[in-house]
N, C-alpha and C positions, 0 to 999 in steps of 0.2 A: 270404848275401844276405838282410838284413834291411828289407822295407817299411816296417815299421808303420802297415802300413792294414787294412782288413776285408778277406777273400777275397773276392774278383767269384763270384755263382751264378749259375748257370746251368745250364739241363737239355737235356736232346734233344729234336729236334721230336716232338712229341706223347704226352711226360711233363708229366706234372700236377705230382709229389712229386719231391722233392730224395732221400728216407728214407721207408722204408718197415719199422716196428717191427712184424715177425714175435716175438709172444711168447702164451706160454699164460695166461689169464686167473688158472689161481688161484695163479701163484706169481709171474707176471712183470709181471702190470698196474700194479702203483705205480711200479714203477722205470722202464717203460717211459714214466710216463706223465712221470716225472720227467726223462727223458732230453727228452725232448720240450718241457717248459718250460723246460729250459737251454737247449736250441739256440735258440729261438725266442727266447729273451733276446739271446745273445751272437748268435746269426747273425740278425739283421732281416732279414727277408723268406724265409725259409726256408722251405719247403712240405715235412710231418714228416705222415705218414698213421699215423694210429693211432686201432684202429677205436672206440673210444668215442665218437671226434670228428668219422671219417670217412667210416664204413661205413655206406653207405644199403643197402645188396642184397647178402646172405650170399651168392647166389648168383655174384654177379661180383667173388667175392674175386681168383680170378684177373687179372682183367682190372684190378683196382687196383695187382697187383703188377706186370705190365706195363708201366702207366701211370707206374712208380717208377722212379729212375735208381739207386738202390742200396736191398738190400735189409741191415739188420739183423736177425741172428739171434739171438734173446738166451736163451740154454741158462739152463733151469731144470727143477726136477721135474716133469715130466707133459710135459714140450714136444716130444720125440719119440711119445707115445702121445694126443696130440689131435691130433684126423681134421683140424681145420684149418690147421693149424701144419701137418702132412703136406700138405697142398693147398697151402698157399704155397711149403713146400718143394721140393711137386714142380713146380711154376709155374716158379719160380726157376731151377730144374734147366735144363728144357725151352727155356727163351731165355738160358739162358750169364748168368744175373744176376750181377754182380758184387755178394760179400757179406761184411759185416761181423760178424763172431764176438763176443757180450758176452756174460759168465759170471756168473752169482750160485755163489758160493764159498761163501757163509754158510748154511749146512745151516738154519739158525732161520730165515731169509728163503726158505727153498724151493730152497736150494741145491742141486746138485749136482757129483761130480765130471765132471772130462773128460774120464775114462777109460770111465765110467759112460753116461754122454752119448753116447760115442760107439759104445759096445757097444749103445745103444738104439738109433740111427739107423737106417731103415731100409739095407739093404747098398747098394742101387741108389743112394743117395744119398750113401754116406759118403764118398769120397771126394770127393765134389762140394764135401762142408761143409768137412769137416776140412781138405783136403790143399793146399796153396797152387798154383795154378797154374804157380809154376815152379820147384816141387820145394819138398819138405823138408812139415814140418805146417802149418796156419796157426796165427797166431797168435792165441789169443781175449784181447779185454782184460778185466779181471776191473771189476765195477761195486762200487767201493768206498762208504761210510758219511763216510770222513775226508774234509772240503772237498777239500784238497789234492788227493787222489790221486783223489776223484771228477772234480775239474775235468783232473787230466790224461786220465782216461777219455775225457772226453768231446772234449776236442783232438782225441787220436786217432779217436776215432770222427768226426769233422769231416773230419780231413784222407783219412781215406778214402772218404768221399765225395767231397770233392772233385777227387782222383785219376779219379777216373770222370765228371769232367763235364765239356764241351767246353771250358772256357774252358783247361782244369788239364791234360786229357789228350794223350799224348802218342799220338793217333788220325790224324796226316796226317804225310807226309815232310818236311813243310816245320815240322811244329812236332818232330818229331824232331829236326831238325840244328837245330834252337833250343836243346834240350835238352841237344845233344851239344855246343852252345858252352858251355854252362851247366857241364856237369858238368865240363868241364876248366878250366872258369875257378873255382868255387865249390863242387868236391868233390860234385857231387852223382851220383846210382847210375842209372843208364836200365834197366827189367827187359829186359836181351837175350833171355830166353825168350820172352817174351810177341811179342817181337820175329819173331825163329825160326819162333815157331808160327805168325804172320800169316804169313810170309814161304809158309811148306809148304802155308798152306792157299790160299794164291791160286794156289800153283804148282798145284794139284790142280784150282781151279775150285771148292772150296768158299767159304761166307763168312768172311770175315775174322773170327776174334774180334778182340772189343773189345780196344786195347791202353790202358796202362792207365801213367800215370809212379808211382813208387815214391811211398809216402808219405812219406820222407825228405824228400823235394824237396818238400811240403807241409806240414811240420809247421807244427804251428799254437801259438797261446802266449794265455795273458791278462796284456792290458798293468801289469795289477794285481800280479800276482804278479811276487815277486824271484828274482833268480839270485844267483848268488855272484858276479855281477860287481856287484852293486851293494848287496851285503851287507859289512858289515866293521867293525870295531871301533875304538873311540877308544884301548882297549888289548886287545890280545889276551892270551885270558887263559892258564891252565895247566892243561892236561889229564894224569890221572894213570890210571894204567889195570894192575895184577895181575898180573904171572907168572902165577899160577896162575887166570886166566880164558882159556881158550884162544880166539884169533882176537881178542881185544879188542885189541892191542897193534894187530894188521895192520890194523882196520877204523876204528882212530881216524887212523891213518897216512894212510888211503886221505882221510876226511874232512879233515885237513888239508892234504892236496895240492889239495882243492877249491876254497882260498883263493887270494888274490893274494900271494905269496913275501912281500911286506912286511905280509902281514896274517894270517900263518899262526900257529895258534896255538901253542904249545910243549909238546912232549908231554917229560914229567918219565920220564928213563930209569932213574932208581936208584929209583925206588918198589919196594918187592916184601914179600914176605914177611918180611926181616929191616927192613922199618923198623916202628916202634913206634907209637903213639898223639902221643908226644912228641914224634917227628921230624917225623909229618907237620904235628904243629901249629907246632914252631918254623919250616917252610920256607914254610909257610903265612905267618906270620907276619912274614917276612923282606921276603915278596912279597906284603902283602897289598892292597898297591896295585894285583895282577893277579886280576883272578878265579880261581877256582881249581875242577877239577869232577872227578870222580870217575867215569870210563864205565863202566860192568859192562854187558860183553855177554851178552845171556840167546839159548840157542839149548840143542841134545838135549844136549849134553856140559857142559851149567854144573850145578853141586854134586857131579856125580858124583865118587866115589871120593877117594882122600887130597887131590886138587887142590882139592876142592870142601871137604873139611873147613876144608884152609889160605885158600883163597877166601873161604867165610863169618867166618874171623878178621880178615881184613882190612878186611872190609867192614864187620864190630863196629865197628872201629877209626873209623873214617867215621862211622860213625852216630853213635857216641859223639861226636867232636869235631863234629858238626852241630848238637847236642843242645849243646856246651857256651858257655857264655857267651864265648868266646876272640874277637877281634880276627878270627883268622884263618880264617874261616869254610871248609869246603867242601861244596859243591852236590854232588849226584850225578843222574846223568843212565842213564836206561836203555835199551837200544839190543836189539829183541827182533825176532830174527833170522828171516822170515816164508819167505824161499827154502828150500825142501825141499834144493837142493845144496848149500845153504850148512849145514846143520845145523836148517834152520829146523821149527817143532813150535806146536803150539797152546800161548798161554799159559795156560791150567787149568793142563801140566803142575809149572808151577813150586810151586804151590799145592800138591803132591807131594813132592817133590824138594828146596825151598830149607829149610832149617833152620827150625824152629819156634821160638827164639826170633829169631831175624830178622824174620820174619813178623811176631811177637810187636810189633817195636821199628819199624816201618812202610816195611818196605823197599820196598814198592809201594806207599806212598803216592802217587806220581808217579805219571801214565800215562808208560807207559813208548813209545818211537816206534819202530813199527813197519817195518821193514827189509824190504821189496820186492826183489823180484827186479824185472828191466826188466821193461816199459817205463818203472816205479816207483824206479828204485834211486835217480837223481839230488834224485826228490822228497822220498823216505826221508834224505835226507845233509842238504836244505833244510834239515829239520826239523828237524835234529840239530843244523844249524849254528844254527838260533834258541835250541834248549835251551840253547845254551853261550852266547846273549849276542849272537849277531851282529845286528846291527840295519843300515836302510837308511840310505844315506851319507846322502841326502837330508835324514831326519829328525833325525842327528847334526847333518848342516849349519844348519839352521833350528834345532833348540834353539842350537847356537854362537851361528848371530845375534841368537837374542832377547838368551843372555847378556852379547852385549855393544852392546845395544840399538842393534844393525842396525836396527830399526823393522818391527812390522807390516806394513806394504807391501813390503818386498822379501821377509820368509819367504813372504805368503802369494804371490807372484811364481813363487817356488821351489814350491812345493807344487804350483801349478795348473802349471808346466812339466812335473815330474811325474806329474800326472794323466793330462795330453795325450801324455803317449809319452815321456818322455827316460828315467825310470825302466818302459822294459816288459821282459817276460821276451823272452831273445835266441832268433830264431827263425830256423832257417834259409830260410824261404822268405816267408810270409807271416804277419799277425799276428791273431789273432781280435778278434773288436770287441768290446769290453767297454763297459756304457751305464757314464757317469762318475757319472748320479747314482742309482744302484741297486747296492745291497749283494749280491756273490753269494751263498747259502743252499746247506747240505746241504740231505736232504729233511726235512721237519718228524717230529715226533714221532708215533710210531704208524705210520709209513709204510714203506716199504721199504727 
């Protein structure tokens, strides 16, 4: 179920803030403050409490948290050992606040682990923070630097709020069997615990906690950005990829099933070891009408041991025919695997481990695109599918019509169609409002 409108906000009778940014001044203030000028960009009218902006009386921090419909936690160095951040935490605790986990991961921004993070918490509170109301950990989303995967951050941090606000939540019986038409008509998930535990607590005579609809049923999107449904190529091109690079083979596989069947790229099966400099140029050459791209997946297990000797031969071979004047050029694309289950490792360690003349011949020249675990993985694959060429139908469409001088007024037609929503990213519930004449921005230089 796709709107493509703004979400409706809305709070509880006698909340001020939509958001309420729990973070410690000397490692979480810029990003906090960052998180803060997106939403108020993309959500208009949004009430975001962040005390540079909002805090008149240190004294009544609690009673600002109160006055907030959802609290944001945002784990960094020092955020379990300042006495204030403990006072909102414990505010938070004390009235059942519903709350949102956001991670700084980059040790040089003031990072922290979440294993670390949560060995500091105080005990009385840990599972309040950590543990998801109906079962299992919660999940934190990590506060990324790349537009991309910043702007999904922040979706998610959107639709969790909005999960908790009367328009969104599933708080009355009658917006429950709403919910339950929904989820059998549109796949969507209703939390039965959260369900449960209302149920026991009115059986007891205590208050109902808040119930609360999945944020499945809310995710949010920017109409700006593309999916693979409206990504795809005039030719798809040929993707080649190493025996001897383990998991490369299965993760370019995965990324071509992300295509439309008629727009899938072709992944070249006899490459390996026993082809030469001169094969891959003649088939290059054969097909040089097709693009052609070379994936090395980087993750713990690339260079190591004889795979990694034969690996780095291959990859000569590539460099060499990139480097050479031939017709049949091929790209290389690098795919640096960030999931710790998946193999993933910081990339210094390559700087290690890859062959020194390799290094030498500019095998990271590229930035290589960073491979997320969820809530990231689909935005990781985005990226992947751009390094290879994929470009928006729309654009393809409008360059065709100029070349065949369709006319100025029906491209620019197609464009502003476009703008207004016919190319937005597919959302299952509702869609975030993006202003059409402002550019979204990482955070500026120097910042967090």
């Amino acid at each position: 179920c796709e709107t493509r409108r703004p979400p409706e906000l809305s709070m509880h009778g006698g909340q001020r803030f939509h958001l309420f940014l729990s973070h410690t001044w000397n490692t979480g203030q810029d990003q906090c403050a960052a998180i803060k000028r997106q939403l108020q960009l993309h959500l208009p009218g949004i009430k975001v409490f962040l005390d540079v902006d909002d805090l008149r009386d240190i004294g009544a921090l609690e009673t600002y948290v109160e006055k907030s419909m959802v609290v944001a936690i945002f784990l960094s160095r020092g955020y379990f050992t300042s006495h204030n951040c403990l006072r909102e935490v414990a505010a938070c605790s004390a009235k059942s606040k519903p709350i949102v986990l956001v991670h700084e991961a980059d040790e040089l921004k003031g990072g922290i682990s979440l294993e670390q993070a949560r060995d500091e918490c105080p005990e009385e509170y840990r599972e309040y923070v950590f543990d998801h109301p109906g079962g299992g950990e919660r999940l934190p989303y990590t506060w990324h630097r790349v537009r991309e995967f910043q702007m999904r951050s922040l979706c998610l941090i959107a639709s969790q709020m909005l999960a908790s606000s009367p328009k969104y939540a599933a708080s009355s019986p009658k917006r429950r069997r709403l919910l339950q038409g929904l989820s059998g008509r549109f796949g969507f998930e209703i939390q039965e615990e959260a369900a449960s535990s209302s149920a026991d607590a009115a059986a007891s005579g205590q208050r109902k906690p808040f119930r609360h609809a999945t944020v499945r049923e809310l995710e949010l999107s920017l109409p700006k950005d593309p999916t693979f449904d409206v990504l795809g190529y005039d030719q798809p091109p040929v993707l080649c990829v190493s025996d001897h690079n383990p998991g490369a083979r299965e993760i370019v596989e995965e990324l071509i099933q992300c295509f439309k069947p008629s727009e899938r790229p072709k992944l070249d099966r006899t490459y390996g070891a026993e082809r030469s400099t001169e094969s891959i140029s003649e088939r290059s050459v054969l097909e040089r009408s097709r693009s052609t791209y070379f994936v090395l997946y980087l993750h713990s297990d690339t260079w190591l041991s004889d795979e990694g000797a034969a690996l780095a031969q291959e990859v000569q071979a590539v460099l060499d025919l990139r480097a050479s004047d031939e017709p049949g050029r091929i790209g290389i694309v690098l795919l640096h695997e960030n999931d710790v289950h998946r193999g993933g490792c910081s990339f210094a360690r390559f700087f290690q481990t890859t062959p020194t003349a390799l290094l030498d011949n500019g095998i990271y020249s590229d930035i290589a695109i960073a491979m997320h675990a969820e809530p990231y993985r689909e935005v990781s694959f985005l990226l992947a599918a751009r390094a290879i060429g994929a470009k928006s139908r729309v654009l393809m469409r409008a360059a065709q019509m100029l070349t065949r001088n369709t006319g100025a007024r029906n491209v620019i037609r197609l464009l502003r169609a476009s703008r207004d929503g016919t190319v937005s990213l597919s959302a299952p519930a509702v869609t975030l409002a993006s202003p059409p004449a402002q550019e979204v921005v990482a955070e500026p230089e120097g910042g967090s």
